[in-house]
C-alpha positions, 0 to 999 in steps of 0.5 A: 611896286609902291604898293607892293612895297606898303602892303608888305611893310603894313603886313610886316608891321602887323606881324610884328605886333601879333607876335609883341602881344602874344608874348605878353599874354593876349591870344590871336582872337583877343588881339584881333579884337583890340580897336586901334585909338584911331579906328572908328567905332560902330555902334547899333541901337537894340530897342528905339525906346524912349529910355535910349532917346532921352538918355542914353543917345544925349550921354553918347553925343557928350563924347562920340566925336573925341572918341571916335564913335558913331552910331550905323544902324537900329532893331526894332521889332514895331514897325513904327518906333524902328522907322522913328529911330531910322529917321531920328537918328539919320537926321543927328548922325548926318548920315544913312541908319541900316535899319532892321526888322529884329536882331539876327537882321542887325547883326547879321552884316557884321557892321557893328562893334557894339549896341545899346540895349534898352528893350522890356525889362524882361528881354534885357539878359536874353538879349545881351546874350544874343549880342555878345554871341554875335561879338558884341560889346554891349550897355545893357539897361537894368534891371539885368533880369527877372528870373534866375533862370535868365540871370544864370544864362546870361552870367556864364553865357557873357563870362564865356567871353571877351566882351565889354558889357556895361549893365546900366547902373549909372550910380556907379560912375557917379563922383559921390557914390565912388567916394561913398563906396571909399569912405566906407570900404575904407573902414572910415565910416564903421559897421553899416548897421542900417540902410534906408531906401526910399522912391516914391513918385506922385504921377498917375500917368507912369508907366502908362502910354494910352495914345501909344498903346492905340497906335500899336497893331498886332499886324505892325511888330513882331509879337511872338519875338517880342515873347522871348521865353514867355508863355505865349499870350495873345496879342496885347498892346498894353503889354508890349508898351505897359509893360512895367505894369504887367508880370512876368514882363517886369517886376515893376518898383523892384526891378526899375526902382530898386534895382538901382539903390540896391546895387550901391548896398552890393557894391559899398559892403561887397556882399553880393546878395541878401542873406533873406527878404520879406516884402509885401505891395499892393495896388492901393491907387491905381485901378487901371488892370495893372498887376504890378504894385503902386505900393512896396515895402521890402526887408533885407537882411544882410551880412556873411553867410558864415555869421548870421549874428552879424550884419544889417538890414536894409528897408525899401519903400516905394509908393506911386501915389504921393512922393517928390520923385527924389530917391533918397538913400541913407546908410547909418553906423554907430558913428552918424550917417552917410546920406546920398540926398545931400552927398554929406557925412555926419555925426547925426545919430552916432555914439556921443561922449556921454553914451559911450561913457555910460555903455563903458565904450569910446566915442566914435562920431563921425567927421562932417564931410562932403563927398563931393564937390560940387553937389551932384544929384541922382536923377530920379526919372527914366528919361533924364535928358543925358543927366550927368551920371548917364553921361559918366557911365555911357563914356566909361563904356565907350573908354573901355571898348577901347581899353578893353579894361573891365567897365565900372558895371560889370556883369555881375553887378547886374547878376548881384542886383537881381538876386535883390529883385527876383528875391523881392518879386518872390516875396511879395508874391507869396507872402513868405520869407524868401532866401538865397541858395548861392550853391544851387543860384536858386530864389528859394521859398520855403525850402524850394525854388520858387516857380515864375 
């Protein structure tokens, strides 16, 4: 009779629930997806990569406990890494890891609310589709993807449906960038009339894994998976691990470099692409058989569509040969700058009095201002250890799994960032200035869009 008595009493309350949310809009399919404050959630690892052992697991382990998160099981489609993060990850979690041959294995026991994903670059979009078919949420490594093709799926497939998908653009759960993003739409810093970007890294051995590389055999990982939608190519372990270095699997300095600053131009002036690109690169140091460029230089044009008189333009420079792996970014006006390597405003290189006299306009110098205190620097490495933006951006993901409130990287922002990098991909690839048709969401090259 008791428990007759509490299963009618928890049915009655559950009824009574349904019908309160759907009188103010949710569906009986949204509602049963609403995770209770007190209800467990489980997450799963696609991709046991350095990138989510570094970086992603540390900024989960800041806040799992007090947000009620845990991580159950991994994919892997190499045999080795899946039994290393089955391990690896059994030994933090203190307790038994599903682990699985591929994907469809992961999400076929239903056990799981949510993954990481951080596998090739190239795989990032078809495998964030493959999770929210399956009812995932989702924090999806950038770049978000390196054709059109894979940008368009992905963008409708995910904005078909109700899930929380995170792309990890970290910037934008920084403290310093949120209050540059407000200084700036706020119309206080004037017209952005210049961006410059810069990445450069002084380290030969980047991107490349010759003791991996040698341990990876053919027999141990699923290759023709690991392919997606790639033209089939025989077996190459160096393309499976280098991947960075090597095209169509990734762009290179475009996709994992840029990707990042080019999303602060989309967010901070809300124009969702650029109008036009030209770039070049080269390998200039490195002799090693990668295809991917040591050297980028790329330059956009940005501003409305329906004024091309106005605008800015936007400079990236990348080299891999002689640098201090300390990204700058800096935005000028008329005003000053705004610069993100020390998180200041400032009047340097703005309208003085005297100029401003003579030119019959109105002094206009920005305040000296800090954006944020205390200092917080961007994280230039892949593989930062959980750094403080990391740690940001994974908890506003795991809070709106909960709140099911739109996370500060939507998809779109992964959409946006690579229109930028597919468009750079283009130009460097055939020398030739390269456009946006936002109708068509075609990269176009010459009058046509350009072929992968």
């Amino acid at each position: 009779m008791k428990n007759s008595r509490r299963s009618f009493i928890k049915k009655t309350v559950k009824a009574a629930a349904a019908t309160y949310a759907a009188s103010i809009g949710f569906s009986a399919k949204s509602y049963a997806n609403i995770i209770g404050a007190n209800d467990r959630v489980r997450l799963g690892v696609v991709g046991f990569s350095d990138r989510f052992k570094q970086s992603h697991f540390p900024s989960f382990l800041n806040h799992y406990k007090e947000l009620n998160f845990d991580i159950v099981a991994v994919s892997d489609i190499w045999k080795l890494r899946r039994e290393e993060g089955g391990a690896f990850l059994k030994d933090k979690m203190g307790h038994d890891i599903r682990v699985a041959n591929n994907n469809e294995e992961l999400y076929s026991k239903k056990d799981i609310d949510g993954v990481f994903i951080s596998t090739a670059d190239f795989q990032h979009a078809i495998h964030a589709v493959e999770a929210v078919n399956a009812g995932m949420d989702v924090y999806c490594e950038k770049p978000f993807a390196e054709t059109m093709e894979d940008n368009r799926m992905a963008l409708k497939a995910i904005k078909a449906t109700d899930r929380i998908v995170q792309i990890g653009s970290q910037r934008r759960s920084g403290t310093n960038y949120k209050a540059a993003a407000d200084f700036i739409q706020a119309g206080k810093f004037g017209p952005i009339t210049m961006v410059e970007l810069t990445w450069n890294v002084n380290q030969p051995g980047r991107w490349r894994r010759p003791a991996l590389v040698a341990q990876c055999k053919e027999e141990d990982l699923d290759w023709k998976r690991y392919l997606l939608n790639r033209p089939y190519e025989n077996f190459d372990p160096r393309k499976y691990l280098e991947y960075r270095l090597f095209w169509p699997y990734s762009s290179g300095m475009p996709g994992q470099w840029m990707s990042h600053q080019i999303d602060t131009v989309h967010w901070f002036s809300q124009l969702p692409h650029p109008r036009s690109v030209t770039a070049n690169g080269g390998v200039y140091a490195w002799k090693d058989g990668r295809k991917n460029w040591d050297t980028t230089t790329a330059v956009f044009d940005y501003g409305p569509l329906d004024n091309m008189k106005d605008g800015f333009q936007v400079v990236f420079m990348s080299r891999m040969h002689n640098g201090d792996d300390s990204p700058t970014e800096m935005y000028f006006s008329n005003g000053g700058q705004l610069n993100l390597i020390n998180n200041t405003v400032s009047p340097k290189g703005g309208l003085t009095a005297g100029f401003a006299k003579a030119m019959g306009m109105e002094a206009n110098l920005l305040p000296e201002l800090s954006l944020t205190e205390p200092t917080i620097k961007a994280a230039a490495g892949a593989n930062t250890g959980g750094d403080i933006l990391t740690s940001a951006h994974v908890r506003n993901w795991m809070e709106c799994i909960r709140s099911r409130k739109q996370p500060n990287a939507p998809v779109e922002a992964g959409y946006q960032h690579s229109i930028a990098t597919i468009m750079t991909n283009a130009a460097c690839r055939t020398g030739q200035k390269v456009t946006f048709d936002s109708v068509h969401q075609e990269v176009m090259v010459d009058g046509k869009p350009f072929k992968y």
